[in-house]
C-alpha positions in Angstrom: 38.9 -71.6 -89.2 42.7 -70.7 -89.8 43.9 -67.3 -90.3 46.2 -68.7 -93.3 43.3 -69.0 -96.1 42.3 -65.0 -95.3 45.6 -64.0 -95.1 46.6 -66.1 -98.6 43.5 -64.1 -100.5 44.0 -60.9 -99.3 47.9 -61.3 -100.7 46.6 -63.0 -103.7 44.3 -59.8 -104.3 46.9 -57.4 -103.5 49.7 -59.0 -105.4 46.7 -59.6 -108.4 45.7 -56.1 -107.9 49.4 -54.1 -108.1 50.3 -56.0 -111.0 46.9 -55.7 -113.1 47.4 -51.9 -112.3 50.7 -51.7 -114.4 48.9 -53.5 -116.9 45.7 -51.2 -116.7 47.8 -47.5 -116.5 50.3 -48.5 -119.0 47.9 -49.5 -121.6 46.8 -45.8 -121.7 50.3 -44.4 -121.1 52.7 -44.2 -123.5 56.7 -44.0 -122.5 58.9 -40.7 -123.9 60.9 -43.0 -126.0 64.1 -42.2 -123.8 62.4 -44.4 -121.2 61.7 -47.1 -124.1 65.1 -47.0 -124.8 66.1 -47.3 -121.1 64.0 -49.8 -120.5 65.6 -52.0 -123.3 68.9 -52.8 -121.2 67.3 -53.5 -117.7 67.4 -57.4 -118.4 70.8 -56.7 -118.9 71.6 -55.5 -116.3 69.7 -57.9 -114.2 71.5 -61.0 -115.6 74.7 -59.2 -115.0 74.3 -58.2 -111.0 73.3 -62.0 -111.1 76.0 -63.7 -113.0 78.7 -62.0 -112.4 79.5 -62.6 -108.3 78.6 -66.2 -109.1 81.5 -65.8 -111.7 84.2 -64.2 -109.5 83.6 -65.1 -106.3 84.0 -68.5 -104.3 83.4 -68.8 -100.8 82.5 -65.4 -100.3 85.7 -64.2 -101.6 86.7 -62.4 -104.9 88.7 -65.1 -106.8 90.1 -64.0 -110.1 92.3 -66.6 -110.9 93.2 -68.7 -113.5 92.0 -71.9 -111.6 88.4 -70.6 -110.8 86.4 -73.1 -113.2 83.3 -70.7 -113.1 84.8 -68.1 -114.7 86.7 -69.6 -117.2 83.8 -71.3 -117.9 81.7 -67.9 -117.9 84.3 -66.3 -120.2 83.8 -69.6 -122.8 80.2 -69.4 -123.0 80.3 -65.7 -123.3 82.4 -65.8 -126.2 79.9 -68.8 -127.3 77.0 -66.4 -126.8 78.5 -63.4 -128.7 79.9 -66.1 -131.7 76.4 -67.7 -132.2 73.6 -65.8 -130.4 72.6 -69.0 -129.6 71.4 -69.5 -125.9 71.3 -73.1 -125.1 74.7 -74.0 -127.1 75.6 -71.2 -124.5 74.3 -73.2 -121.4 75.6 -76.7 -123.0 79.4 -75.2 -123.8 79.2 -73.5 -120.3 78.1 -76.3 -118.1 80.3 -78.9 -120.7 83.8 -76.4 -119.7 82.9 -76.3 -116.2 82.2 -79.8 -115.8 85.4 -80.3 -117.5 87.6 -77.9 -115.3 86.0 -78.9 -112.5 87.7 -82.7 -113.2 90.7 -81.5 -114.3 91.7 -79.1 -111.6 89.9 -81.7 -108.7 87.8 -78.4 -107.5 84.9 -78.4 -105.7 81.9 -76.0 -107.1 
């Protein structure tokens, strides 16, 4: 018999059992509501330390300029975002600008 299948269960379990644990302890523990209200931007910042160098940066280095598609883009469908809280009009009006810069100024992504 392989040693894949064992290994596979025993991760399944472990990864199963560290998750069900946060589930289990904090369904007894409530948060000091300055935690709660931390807690509250942490997808926020997550989308941000991922967006953002995909925004600025091509080729590995910072680009900032006026013919950087992605983040004129970026800029349109964040002012899209914050006009109509509307997320896909955000991804269609982002990917539509891109697309569009992207034939205008001949660039490759």
């Amino acid at each position: 018999m392989s040693t894949i299948w064992p290994a596979m269960i025993g991760l399944g379990l472990l990864t199963f059992l560290t998750r069900f644990s946060f589930i289990a302890l904090l369904e007894r523990w409530q948060a000091p509501v300055i935690v709660q209200r931390a807690l509250r931007f942490v997808p926020i910042a997550v989308l941000t330390a991922i967006i953002i160098p995909e925004l600025v940066q091509r080729n590995g280095l910072l680009d900032i300029h006026p013919d950087n598609p992605r983040l004129l883009a970026g800029l349109v469908a964040a002012l899209v975002a914050w006009k109509t809280k509307n997320v896909l009009m955000t991804i269609v009006v982002g990917m539509a600008v891109f697309w569009l810069l992207q034939l205008l100024f001949h660039l490759a992504p």
